[in-house]
C-alpha positions in Angstrom: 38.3 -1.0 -3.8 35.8 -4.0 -3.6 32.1 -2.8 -2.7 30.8 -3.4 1.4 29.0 -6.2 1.3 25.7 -5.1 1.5 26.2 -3.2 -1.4 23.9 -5.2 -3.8 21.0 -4.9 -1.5 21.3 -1.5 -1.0 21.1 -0.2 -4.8 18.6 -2.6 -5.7 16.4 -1.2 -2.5 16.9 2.5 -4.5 16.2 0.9 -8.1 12.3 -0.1 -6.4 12.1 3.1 -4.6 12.5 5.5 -7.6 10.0 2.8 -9.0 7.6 2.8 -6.7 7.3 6.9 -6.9 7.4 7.1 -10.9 5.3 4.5 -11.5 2.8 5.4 -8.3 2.8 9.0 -10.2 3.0 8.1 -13.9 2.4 4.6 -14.3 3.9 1.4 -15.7 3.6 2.7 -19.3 4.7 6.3 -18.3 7.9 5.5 -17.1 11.1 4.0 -18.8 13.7 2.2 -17.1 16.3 4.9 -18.2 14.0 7.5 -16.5 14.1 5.3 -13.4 17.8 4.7 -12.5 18.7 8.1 -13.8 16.2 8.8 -10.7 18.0 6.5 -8.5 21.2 7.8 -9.4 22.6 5.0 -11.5 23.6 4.4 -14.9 20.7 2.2 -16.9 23.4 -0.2 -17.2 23.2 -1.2 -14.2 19.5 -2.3 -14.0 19.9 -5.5 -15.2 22.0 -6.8 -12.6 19.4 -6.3 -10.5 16.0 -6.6 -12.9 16.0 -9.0 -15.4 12.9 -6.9 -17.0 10.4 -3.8 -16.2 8.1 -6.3 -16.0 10.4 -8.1 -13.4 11.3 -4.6 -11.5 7.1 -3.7 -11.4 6.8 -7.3 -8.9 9.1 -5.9 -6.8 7.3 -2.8 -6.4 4.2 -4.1 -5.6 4.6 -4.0 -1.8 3.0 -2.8 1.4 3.4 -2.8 4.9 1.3 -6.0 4.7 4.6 -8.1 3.2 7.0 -6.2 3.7 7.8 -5.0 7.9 10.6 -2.8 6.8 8.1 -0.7 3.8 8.4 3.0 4.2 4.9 4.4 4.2 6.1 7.6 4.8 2.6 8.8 5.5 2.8 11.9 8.1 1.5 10.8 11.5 1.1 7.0 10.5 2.4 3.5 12.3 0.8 0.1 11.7 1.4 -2.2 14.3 1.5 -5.6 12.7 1.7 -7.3 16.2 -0.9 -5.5 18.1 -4.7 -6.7 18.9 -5.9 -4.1 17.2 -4.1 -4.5 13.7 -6.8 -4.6 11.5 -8.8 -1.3 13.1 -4.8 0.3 12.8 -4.9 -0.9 8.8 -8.2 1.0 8.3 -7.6 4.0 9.3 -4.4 4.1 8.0 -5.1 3.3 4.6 -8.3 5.0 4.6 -6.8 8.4 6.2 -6.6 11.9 4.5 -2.5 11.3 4.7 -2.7 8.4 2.6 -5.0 10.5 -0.1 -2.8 13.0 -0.4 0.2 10.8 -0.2 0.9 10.3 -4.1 4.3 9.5 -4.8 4.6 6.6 -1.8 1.1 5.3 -1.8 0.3 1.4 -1.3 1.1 0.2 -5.1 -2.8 -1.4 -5.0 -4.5 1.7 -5.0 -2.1 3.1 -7.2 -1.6 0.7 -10.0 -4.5 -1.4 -10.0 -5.8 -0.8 -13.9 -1.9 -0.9 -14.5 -1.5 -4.6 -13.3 -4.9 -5.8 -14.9 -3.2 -5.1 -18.2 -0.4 -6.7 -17.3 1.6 -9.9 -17.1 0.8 -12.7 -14.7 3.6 -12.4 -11.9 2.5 -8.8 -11.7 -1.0 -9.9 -10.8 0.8 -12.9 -8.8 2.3 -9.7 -7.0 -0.8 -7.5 -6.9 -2.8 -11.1 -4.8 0.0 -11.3 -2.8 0.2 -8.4 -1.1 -4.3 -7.9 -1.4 -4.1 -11.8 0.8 -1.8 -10.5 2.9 -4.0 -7.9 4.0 -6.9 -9.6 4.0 -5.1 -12.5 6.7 -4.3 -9.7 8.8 -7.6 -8.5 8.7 -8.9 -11.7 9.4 -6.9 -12.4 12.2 -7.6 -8.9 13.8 -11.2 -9.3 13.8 -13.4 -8.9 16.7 -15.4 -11.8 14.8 -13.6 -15.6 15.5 -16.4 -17.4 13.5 -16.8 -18.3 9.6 -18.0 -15.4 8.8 -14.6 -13.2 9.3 -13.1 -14.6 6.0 -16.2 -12.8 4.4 -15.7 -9.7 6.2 -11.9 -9.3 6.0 -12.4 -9.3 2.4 -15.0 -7.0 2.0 -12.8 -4.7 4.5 -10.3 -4.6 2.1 -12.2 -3.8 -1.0 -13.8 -1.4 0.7 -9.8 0.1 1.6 -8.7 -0.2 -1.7 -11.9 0.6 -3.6 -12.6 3.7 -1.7 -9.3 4.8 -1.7 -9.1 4.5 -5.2 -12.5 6.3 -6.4 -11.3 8.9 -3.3 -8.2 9.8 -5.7 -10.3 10.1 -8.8 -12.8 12.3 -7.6 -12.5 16.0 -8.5 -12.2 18.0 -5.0 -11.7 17.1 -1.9 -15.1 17.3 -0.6 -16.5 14.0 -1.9 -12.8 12.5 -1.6 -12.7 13.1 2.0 -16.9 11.8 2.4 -16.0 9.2 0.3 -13.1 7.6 2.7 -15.0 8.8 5.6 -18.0 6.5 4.9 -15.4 3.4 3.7 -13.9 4.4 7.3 -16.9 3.7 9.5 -18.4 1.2 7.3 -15.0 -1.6 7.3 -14.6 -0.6 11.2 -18.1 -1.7 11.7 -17.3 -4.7 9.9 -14.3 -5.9 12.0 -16.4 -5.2 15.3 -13.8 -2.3 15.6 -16.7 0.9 15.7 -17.2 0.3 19.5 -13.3 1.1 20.6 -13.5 3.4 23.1 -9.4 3.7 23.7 -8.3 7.0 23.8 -5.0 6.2 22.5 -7.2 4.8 19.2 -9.0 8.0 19.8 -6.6 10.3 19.5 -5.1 8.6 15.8 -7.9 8.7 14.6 -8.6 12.3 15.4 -5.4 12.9 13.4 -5.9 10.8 10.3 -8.9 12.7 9.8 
C-alpha cells in the first residue's frame, strides 16, 4: 500500500521536532542522529532521505515563529500575532516571559544553541541570521519609531531578547533569572515606544507572562 501523499512531509516534520528538543536539551555534539530518529520513531535508515547530514538536519532546526507561521512554541499561555500592530511589543514579552525560561525542550533554537552554531559550519550560521533578521524586520516594522533610528533599535531589541534570555538560563536560581528578563522586558519595550500601552487586553498578557 503506497504512502498518502503527504507522507514525506510529515516524517521529515517529526525528524526536526525530536531535533529541536534533543538538541535544545543536549546540544549539537550531545546528540547522535540514531538517538534522534529512534526518538521520532523511525529507523536511522531513514534519515537520509530526508537529511543529507546532522549538519544539514541542525539548519532545519533553526527556526522560530519569526520564519516559520506554523512553529509550535508550545509555551503555556503564549500567541504571537505576526499581523497585528503591536507585533513587536507581542515578541517581547513572549520571548522574554517566565514560560519561555522554563520552556527547555521547545525553546527558540537562538537562545538555545547559540555557542553550538558559533562552532559550527556556515549554513548553520546562514540559518542562525536568518531567523535573528527575521526578527529583527518584525521588530522594525512594529515600531512605534518610523524614522532611521528603528533599524538601530530593533536590533538592540533583539539582543536584548536573545542575550537576556540566554544569561536568564544560565544563572543559578530563579531570582536573578526572573530580574534579569524583567529588566530586558521593560528596557526593549521602552525601546520600541511600546512602555506607554495602556490596552488592557496587552495588560492582561502581560500579567500572565510574568
Amino acid at each position: 500500500m503506497p504512502y498518502p501523499q503527504n507522507h514525506r512531509h510529515e516524517t521529515k516534520a517529526k525528524i526536526v521536532l525530536s531535533a529541536r528538543r534533543l538538541f535544545n536539551r543536549y546540544g549539537f555534539d550531545g546528540v547522535s542522529i540514531q538517538r534522534i530518529m529512534a526518538d521520532a520513531g523511525l529507523t536511522h535508515g531513514g534519515f537520509y532521505k530526508h537529511f543529507a547530514s546532522k549538519s544539514d538536519l541542525y539548519a532545519e532546526v533553526m527556526q522560530c515563529f519569526f520564519t516559520d507561521p506554523e512553529w509550535n512554541n508550545g509555551w503555556e499561555g503564549i500567541h504571537v500575532d505576526r499581523k497585528a500592530a503591536d507585533a513587536g511589543a507581542q515578541i517581547v514579552r513572549a520571548y522574554l516571559s517566565r514560560q519561555h525560561l522554563e520552556e527547555i525542550d521547545n525553546s527558540c533554537p537562538m537562545v538555545a544553541l547559540p555557542s553550538d552554531v558559533a562552532r559550527s559550519d556556515k549554513r548553520a550560521k546562514q540559518a542562525f541570521q536568518t531567523v535573528f533578521e527575521a526578527m529583527v524586520d518584525m521588530l522594525q516594522r512594529s515600531s512605534v519609531k518610523k524614522d532611521h533610528s528603528s533599524r538601530t533599535s530593533a536590533l538592540a531589541i533583539a539582543a536584548l531578547c536573545v542575550g537576556g534570555m540566554v544569561v536568564a538560563r544560565a544563572s543559578e536560581g530563579h531570582a536573578l533569572a526572573n530580574e534579569l528578563r524583567r529588566a530586558a522586558m521593560e528596557v526593549a519595550l521602552k525601546l520600541g515606544g511600546w512602555d506607554e500601552d495602556t490596552n488592557s487586553k496587552q495588560s492582561s498578557r502581560r500579567r500572565s507572562n510574568d
